[in-house]
N, C-alpha and C positions, 0 to 999 in steps of 0.2 A: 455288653460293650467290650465286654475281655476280647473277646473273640470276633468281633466286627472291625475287621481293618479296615473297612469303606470309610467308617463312621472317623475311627483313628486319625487317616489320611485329610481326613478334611478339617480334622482337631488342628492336627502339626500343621497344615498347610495356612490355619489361618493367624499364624505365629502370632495369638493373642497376649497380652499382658498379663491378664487376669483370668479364669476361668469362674465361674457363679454357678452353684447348683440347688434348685429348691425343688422338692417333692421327686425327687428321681430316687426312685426305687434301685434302686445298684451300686455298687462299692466301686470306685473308680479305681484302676488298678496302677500302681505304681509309674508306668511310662508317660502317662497321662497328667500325674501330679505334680510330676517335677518340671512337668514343661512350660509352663508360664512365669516369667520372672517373676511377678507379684504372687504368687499362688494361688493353691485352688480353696477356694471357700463354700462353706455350705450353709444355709438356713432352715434352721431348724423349729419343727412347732413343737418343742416343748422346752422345760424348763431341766436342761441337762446337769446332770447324768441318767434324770427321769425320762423314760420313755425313747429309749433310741431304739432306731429302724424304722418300719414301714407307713406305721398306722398310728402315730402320735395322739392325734385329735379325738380319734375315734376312744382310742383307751382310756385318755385323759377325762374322756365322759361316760363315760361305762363304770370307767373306775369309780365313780363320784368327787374324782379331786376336786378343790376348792377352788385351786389354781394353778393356770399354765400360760405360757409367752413361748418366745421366739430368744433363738439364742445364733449368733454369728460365730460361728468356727471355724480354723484350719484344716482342710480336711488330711484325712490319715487313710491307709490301708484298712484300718477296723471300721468298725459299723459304729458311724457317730462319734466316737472315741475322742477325736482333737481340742485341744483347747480352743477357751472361748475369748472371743475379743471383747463380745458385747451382747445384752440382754433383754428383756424386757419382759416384764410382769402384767397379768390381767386376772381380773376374777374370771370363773365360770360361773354363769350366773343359770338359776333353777329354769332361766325360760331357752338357754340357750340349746341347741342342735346343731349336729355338726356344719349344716350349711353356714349357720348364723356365725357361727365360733371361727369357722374357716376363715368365714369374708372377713372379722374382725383381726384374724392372726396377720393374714394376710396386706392389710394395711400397717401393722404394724411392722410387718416383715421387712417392708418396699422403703417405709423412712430408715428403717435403720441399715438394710443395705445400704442403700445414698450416702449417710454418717459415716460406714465401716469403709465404703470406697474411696472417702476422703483423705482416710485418714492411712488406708493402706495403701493409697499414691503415693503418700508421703516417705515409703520405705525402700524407693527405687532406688537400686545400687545392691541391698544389703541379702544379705545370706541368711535361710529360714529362721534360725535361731536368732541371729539379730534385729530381723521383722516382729518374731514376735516380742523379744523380749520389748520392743519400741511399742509396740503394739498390748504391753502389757497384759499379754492373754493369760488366762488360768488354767490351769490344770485340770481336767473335770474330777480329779480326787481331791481337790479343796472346794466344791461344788457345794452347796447342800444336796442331800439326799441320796438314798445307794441306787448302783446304775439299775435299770430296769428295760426288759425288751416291750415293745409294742407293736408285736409277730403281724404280720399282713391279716387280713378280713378276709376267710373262707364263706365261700354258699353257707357252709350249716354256720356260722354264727347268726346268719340273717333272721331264721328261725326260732319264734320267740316261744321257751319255754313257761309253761301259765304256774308250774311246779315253784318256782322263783320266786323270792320276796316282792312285793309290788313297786317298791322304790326300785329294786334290779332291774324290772322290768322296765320301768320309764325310763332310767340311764338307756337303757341298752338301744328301746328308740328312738331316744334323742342322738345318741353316740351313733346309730348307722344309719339315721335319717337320709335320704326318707324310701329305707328298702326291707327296713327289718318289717316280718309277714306271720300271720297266722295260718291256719288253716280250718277250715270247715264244710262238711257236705262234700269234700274232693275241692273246694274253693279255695285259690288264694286270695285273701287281703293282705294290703299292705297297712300296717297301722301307723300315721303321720303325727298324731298329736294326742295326747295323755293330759293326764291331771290325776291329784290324791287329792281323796276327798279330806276333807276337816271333821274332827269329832263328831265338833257341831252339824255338820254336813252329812255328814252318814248317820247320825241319828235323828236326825228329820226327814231323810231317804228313807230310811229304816221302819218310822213309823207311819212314812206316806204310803210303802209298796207294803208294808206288812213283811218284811225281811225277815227269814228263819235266823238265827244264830249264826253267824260268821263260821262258828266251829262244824257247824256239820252241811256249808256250803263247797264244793268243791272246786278246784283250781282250774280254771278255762270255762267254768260255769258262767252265764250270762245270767244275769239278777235283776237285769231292768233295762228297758230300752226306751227314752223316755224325749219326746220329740226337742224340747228345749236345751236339756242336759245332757244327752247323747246317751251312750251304751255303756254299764257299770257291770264290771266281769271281775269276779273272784279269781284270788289270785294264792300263794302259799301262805297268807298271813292278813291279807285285805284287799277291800276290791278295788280297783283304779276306773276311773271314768275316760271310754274312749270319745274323743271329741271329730276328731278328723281321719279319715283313712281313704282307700283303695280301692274299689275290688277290681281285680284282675280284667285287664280289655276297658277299663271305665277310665272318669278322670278322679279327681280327689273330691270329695264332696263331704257334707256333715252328717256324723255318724248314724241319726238318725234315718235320712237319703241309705245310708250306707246299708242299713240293716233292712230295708226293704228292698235294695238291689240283691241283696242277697241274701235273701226269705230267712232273715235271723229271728229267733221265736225268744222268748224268755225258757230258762233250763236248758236250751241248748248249748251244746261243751265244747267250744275251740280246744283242736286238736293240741 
């Protein structure tokens, strides 16, 4: 947008009050900011000074945080940087992925826009520093927590390492739902939906299939493919149960369906 003065021209031209920015990947550049009497604000999916820039949701679930919301800011020259007017908190919850978590951020985003727009009508007349301070906004250095980036999603993140803890691994799916893929045979699958077994649960797998010792199974090793339960793959530490996935040209179907589309054997090793 620095450099799109088509886009510019149609900004100024449509000599708006307030400008609104959610999910827009780009630093609005100063001629832009200052042109709306009410200023330019932005919504943000995380819980600031955590997770600013591109890919909020995604890291906030990779990361395994607890929790993450929606924050209403001034926007600045920096990446996310501006104080905040107003907030709002949610758990992440074990069953959540990023689609699930979005559509929840996302209604929360929408009420509290509404709130924030009220309330920054009400500063018409006044000079930024006077809005905000009416506006009561914070600093993001009195924020909890120290700032952190949440760098945009490259091809190679999608690619799931089997080398990785098995809890890593199930964030990482949930967090880039529903695109993170293995490989096998030259195959790609996409893996949509995981589960960790329970103690109890892999020691009753364990003595159903007759399971070697976790310690001398290898990591992307397949250990069971089992029509009800789906497909259980060893991982750097334990094995996860894959429940839902892909394969590549298909639609989503149960892992079972899955492993006979794509002539998946027991001992065979995702890349």
């Amino acid at each position: 947008i620095r450099r799109d003065k088509k886009t510019k021209q149609i900004l100024f031209d449509l000599n708006a009050d307030v400008y609104i920015v959610v999910a827009f990947g780009q630093i609005l550049p100063k001629e832009i900011l200052i042109q709306p009497n009410l200023g330019c604000w932005n919504s943000h999916a995380s819980l600031l000074p955590l997770w600013r820039g591109a890919a909020p949701i995604q890291w906030s679930i990779i990361n395994d945080d607890q929790k993450t919301g929606v924050c209403i800011m001034s926007m600045e020259t920096g990446l996310d940087t501006g104080p905040v007017i107003c907030q709002e908190t949610t758990d992440i919850k074990e069953t959540d992925n990023l689609e699930i978590l979005t559509n929840r951020l996302s209604e929360i985003s929408s009420e509290l826009l509404i709130n924030a727009l009220k309330k920054i009508e009400k500063t018409k007349g006044l000079n930024e520093t006077e809005r905000l301070n009416k506006l009561q906004a914070i600093d993001q250095s009195n924020l909890k927590g120290k700032p952190s980036y949440a760098r945009q999603i490259t091809k190679d993140d999608y690619l799931i390492d089997w080398n990785q803890k098995a809890r890593n691994i199930l964030k990482k799916i949930n967090g880039l739902y529903p695109n993170a893929y293995t490989l096998i045979n030259g195959k790609r699958i996409k893996i949509l939906e995981v589960s960790l077994l329970s103690d109890n649960e892999l020691t009753k797998t364990t003595e159903t299939i007759g399971l070697k010792p976790i310690s001398k199974l290898s990591p992307g090793e397949i250990i069971m493919i089992n029509q009800k339960k789906g497909i259980l793959i060893m991982t750097n530490d334990y094995p996860i149960l894959i429940r839902y996935g892909k394969l590549e040209g298909k639609k989503k179907t149960d892992a079972y369906t899955l492993s006979i589309q794509s002539e998946l054997n027991i001992n065979n090793r995702f890349d």
